[in-house]
N, C-alpha and C positions, 0 to 999 in steps of 0.2 A: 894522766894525759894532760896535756896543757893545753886549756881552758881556748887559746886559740885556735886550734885544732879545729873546732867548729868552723869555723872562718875556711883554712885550709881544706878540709876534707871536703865544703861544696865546688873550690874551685877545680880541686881533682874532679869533681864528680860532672861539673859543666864540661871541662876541658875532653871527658873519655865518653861522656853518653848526652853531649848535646847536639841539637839539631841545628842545622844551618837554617838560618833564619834573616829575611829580610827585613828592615827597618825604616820609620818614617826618615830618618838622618840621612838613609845609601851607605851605610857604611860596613852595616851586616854582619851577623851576630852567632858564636852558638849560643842554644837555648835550652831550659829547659821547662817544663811547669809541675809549680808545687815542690818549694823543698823550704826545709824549714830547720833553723838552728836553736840551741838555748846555750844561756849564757848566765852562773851564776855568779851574781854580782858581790856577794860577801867574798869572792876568790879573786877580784882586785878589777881597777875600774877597765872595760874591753876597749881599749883603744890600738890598733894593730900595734905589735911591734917588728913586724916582716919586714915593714916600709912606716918611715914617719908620716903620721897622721894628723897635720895642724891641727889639735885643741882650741885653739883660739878662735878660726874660723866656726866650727864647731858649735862649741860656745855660745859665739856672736850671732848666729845663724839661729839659734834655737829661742834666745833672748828675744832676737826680732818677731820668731813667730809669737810667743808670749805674749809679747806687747800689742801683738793686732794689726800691726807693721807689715802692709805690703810695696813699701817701694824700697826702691836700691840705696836711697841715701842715706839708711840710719846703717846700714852695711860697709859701705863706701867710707863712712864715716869712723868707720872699726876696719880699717885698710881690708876689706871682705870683698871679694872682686868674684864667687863663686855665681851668684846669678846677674852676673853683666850681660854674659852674650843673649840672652835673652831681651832684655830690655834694649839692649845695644840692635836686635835684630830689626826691633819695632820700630827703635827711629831711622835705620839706615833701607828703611819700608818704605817709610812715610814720605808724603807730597811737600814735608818742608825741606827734605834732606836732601843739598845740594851739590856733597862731596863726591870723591870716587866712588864708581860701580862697586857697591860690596855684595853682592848677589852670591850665593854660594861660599859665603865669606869662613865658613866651619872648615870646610874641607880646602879650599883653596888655601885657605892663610898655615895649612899646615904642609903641604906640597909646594908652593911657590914663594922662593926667598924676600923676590922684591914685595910678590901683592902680602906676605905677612910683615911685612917693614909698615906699607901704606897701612895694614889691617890698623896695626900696633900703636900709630899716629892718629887714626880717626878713632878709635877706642879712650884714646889721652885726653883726647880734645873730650867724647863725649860724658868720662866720668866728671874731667875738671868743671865742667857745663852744670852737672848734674849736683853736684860738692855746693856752686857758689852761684845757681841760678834757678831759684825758687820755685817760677815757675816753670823752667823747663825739667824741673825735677818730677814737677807735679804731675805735667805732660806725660814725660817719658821716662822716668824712674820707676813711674807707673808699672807692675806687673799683673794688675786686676788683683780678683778674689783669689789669690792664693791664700796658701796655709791660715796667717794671719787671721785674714777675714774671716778664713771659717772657722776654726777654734773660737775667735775671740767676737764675732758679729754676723752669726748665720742668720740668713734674712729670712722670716720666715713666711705663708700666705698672707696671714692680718697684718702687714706692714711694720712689723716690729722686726728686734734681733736677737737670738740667744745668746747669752757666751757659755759657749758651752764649757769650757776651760774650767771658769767659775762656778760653775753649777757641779763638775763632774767633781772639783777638790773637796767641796762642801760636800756631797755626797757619800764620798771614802769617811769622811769625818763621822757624818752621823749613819750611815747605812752602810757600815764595811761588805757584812755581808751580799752588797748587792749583785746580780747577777748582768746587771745594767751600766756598769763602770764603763760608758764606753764614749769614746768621741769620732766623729765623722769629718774627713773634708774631702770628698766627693758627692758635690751639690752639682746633678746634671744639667739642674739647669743655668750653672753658672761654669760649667767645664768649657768651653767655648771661648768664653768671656776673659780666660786666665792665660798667663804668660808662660806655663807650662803646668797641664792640668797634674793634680797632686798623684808623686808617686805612690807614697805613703800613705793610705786613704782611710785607713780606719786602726784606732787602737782601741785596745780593753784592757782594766787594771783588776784585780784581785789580791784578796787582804787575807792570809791565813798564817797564826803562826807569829802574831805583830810583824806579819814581813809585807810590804810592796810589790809586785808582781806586775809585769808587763806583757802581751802581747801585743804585736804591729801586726797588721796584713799592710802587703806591701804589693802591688797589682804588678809595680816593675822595677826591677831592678838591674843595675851598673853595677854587675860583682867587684872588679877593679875601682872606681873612681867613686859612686855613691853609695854603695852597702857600708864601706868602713865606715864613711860620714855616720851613715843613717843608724848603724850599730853605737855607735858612741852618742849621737844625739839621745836616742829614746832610752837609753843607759841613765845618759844625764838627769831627763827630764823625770823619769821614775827616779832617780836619789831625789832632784829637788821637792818633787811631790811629796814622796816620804819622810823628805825632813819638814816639810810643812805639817802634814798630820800625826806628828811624832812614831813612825813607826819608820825600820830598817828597810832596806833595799831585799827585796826576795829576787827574784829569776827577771830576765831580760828572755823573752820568746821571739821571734823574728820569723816570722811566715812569708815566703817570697810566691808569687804569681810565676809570672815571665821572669827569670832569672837568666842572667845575660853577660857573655863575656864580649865585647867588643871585636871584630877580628882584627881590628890594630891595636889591642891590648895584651892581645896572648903572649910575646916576647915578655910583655911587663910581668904579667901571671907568672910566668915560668920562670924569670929570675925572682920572684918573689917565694916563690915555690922550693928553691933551691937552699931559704935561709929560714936559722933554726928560730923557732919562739922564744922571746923573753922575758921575764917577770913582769905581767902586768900592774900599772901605774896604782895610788890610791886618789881616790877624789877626796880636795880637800875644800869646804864648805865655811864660809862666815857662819856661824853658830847665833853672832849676832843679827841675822836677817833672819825675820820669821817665816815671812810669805813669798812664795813664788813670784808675785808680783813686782817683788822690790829687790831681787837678785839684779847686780851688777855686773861686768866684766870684773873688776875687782874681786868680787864677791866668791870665785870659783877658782880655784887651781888645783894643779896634779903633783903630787912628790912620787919620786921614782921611777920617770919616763925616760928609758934606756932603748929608744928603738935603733934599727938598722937603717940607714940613710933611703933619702927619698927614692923612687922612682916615679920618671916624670909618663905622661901619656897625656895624647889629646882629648878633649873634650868632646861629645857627640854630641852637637845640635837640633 
């Protein structure tokens, strides 16, 4: 059976026994809760091949959260445009924002041709703003404590910060066996405070075997648009972990909460559903980089990505 199958067989399984479900977006969902894939990673690296899956955002995206990084500009700066409309939301909110009404800006710029032209212009204006003005980056590039923050500077009651990241790699190092391999970023008392509180909320690693091991819980998930991201990200970050504490890549685990097909994604599903899997890619790794910390874009690439051409769908706000 090919290894993507995992992938496919949940979205058969949303598509025939999910529930109609409403969502904070409107845009309305089937659902279902609690379903869970694995994926082993010595059988090549899981990056969809149904539909191409940009690697580079990817990547880029994963890098940022490493780094501690929660604003749009080191993304923006890696042409990463995946968490604009977020940031993009806060300023077209805000009392200094003087352009066109973008109110409902998610679902209208995808229904009306002109307000998605106007969208498309005030989105240009507010990354280039964002690229080459420092502090309006600071302002509104802004997405609070996400991911970033929490991996890399969980705050804790006595006024200090953890990094958890750093603590958890050292940990595999000298405590493989621990049963405590885990990182968090759902901090409620900062869920409020973020620019979209974290879907992904909690991982655990496991060492048996000299192999790496991953499980995600993942509270919610975008079957279509965010599970491929999120499947290839914690893919990623367990090789990079592993090649930092010398040990191989074991199993990718993937636990979903709310598991969610979009109901203006289903057409995409289903042509997606229509094509066959193909030999997944290999990750190929600078050998010269020791630590996680010092991986680059350069640093990561894939030989043997043979996917079937994109399919586009809108984004749920």
């Amino acid at each position: 059976m090919h290894p993507e199958n995992a992938y496919l067989d949940m979205c058969r399984h949303v598509l025939e026994n999910g529930f109609k479900k409403e969502d904070r977006t409107g845009t309305g969902t089937l659902s279902v809760f609690g379903y869970q894939m694995r994926f082993d990673l010595s059988k090549g690296f899981p990056l969809l091949t149904t539909k191409r899956v940009p690697f580079r955002l990817v990547a880029s995206e994963l890098l940022w959260f490493i780094k501690g990084d929660t604003n749009i500009r080191y993304l923006l700066q890696h042409n990463n445009n995946i968490w604009n409309e977020w940031a993009f939301k806060n300023w077209v909110e805000s009392s200094e924002y003087s352009g066109p009404d973008m109110n409902d800006f998610g679902l209208r710029s995808q229904q009306d041709e002109e307000f998605n032209q106007q969208y498309q212009r005030e989105m240009k204006h507010f990354k280039e703003r964002v690229l080459n003005d420092g502090e309006f980056a600071s302002k509104y590039g802004e997405l609070g404590p996400v991911y970033g923050k929490q991996w890399r500077a969980w705050e804790t009651t006595r006024g200090g910060t953890i990094d958890q990241l750093k603590e958890l790699i050292e940990e595999i190092k000298v405590n493989p066996d621990s049963r405590r391999l885990i990182l968090s970023s759902w901090s409620p008392e900062f869920v409020p405070l973020m620019g979209l509180p974290p879907c992904h909320t909690l991982f655990q690693f496991y060492v048996a075997d000299g192999k790496l091991s991953c499980q995600l819980y993942q509270r919610s998930g975008d079957i279509f648009l965010g599970i491929p991201f999120n499947i290839a990200s914690y893919a990623l970050l367990t090789h990079l972990i592993a090649h930092e504490c010398g040990l191989e890549a074991g199993d990718f685990i993937h636990t979903i909460g709310d598991a969610h097909i979009y109901t203006n994604h289903i057409e995409q599903i289903n042509t997606q559903l229509d094509r066959e899997p193909r030999t997944f890619p290999q990750l190929k790794l600078n050998s010269a980089v020791k630590s996680v910390f010092d991986f680059e874009m350069k640093d990561i690439g894939l030989e043997g990505y043979d996917p079937h051409s994109s399919i586009k769908a809108p984004v749920a706000v």
